[in-house]
N, C-alpha and C positions, 0 to 999 in steps of 0.2 A: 462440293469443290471449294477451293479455299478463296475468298477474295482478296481481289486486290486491292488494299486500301487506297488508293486512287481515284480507284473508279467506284467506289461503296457508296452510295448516295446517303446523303447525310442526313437524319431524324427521318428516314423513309419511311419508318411504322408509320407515324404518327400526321405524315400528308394526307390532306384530301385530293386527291387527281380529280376531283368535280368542282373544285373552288379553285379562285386566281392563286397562285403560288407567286410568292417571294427570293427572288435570289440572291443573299448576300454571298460576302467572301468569309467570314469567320464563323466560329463557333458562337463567341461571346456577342457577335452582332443577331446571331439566330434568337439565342435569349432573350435579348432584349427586345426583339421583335415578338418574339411567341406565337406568332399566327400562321402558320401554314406554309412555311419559311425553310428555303432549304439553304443550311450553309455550302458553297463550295469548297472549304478548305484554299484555296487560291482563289485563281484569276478564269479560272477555265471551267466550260464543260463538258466534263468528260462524256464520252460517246454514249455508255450507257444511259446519262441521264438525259441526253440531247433525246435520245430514243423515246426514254421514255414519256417527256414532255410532249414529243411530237405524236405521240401514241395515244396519249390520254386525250380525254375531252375536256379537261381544261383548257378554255380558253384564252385566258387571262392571267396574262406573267407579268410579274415587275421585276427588272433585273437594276439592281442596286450597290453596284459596285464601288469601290473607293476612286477617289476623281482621278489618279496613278493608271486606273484600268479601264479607261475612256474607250480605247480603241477593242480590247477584249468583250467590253460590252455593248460596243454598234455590232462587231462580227456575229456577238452569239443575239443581237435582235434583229438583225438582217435575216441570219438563218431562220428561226423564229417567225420571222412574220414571210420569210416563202412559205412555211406550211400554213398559212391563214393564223397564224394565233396572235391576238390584239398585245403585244408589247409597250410597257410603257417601263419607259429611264427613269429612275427613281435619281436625280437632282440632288447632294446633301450640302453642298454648297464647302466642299474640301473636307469636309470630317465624314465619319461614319455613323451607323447606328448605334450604335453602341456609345460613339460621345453625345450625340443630340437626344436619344432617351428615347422612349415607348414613344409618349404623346405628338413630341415633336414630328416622329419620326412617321406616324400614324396621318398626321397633319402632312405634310409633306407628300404621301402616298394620294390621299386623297383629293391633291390639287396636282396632280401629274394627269396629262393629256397622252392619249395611247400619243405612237411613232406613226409617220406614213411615211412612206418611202421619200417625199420630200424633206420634211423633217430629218429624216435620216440620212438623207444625204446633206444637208445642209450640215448637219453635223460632223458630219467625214470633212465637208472642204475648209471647217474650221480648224481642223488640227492640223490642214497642209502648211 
């Protein structure tokens, strides 16, 4: 059956669903990341792929959105962490991956603290 490129999950071959997955918004941010990294093409996750993360036994998501998609990326870690999966906010501080670079960007992941639903809501009453 034919897809729809919407809902097509992005570099799907090449994910491990046993390791933490990445979620940015672009192609050229997925590159630059290289690791386990699914672009969205936007701001959204499509159903299929909300499925499938909630499906797999990865644990471990970092949603990494550009700072514009603040509130798209508390919704899809809210949902996220009702089915138990450790989410943490990848931070870029206004730019994406793709401008701050691998290492930076690598750095950055690595000093990110999962979400707990206070965190998370603290975050929601920031943007009121």
């Amino acid at each position: 059956p034919p897809t729809d490129a919407k809902s097509a999950i992005g570099l799907e071959l090449y994910i491990n669903w046993n390791a933490p997955i990445i979620l940015l918004e672009g192609m050229f941010d997925a590159l630059t990341v290289k690791r386990n990294v699914i672009p969205l093409f936007g701001k959204i996750i499509h159903e299929k792929l909300m499925t499938k993360l909630v499906r797999s036994t990865v644990n471990r998501i970092y949603i990494a959105l550009d700072p514009d998609a603040i509130k798209n990326a508390l919704k899809h870690a809210e949902m996220l962490m009702s089915y138990g999966k450790e989410v943490y906010l990848v931070e870029l501080d206004g730019k994406d991956a793709n401008e701050i670079g691998f290492e930076r960007f690598l750095n950055t992941i690595e000093q990110s603290q999962p979400l707990t639903f206070h965190s998370l809501l603290t975050k929601k009453i920031q943007l009121i």
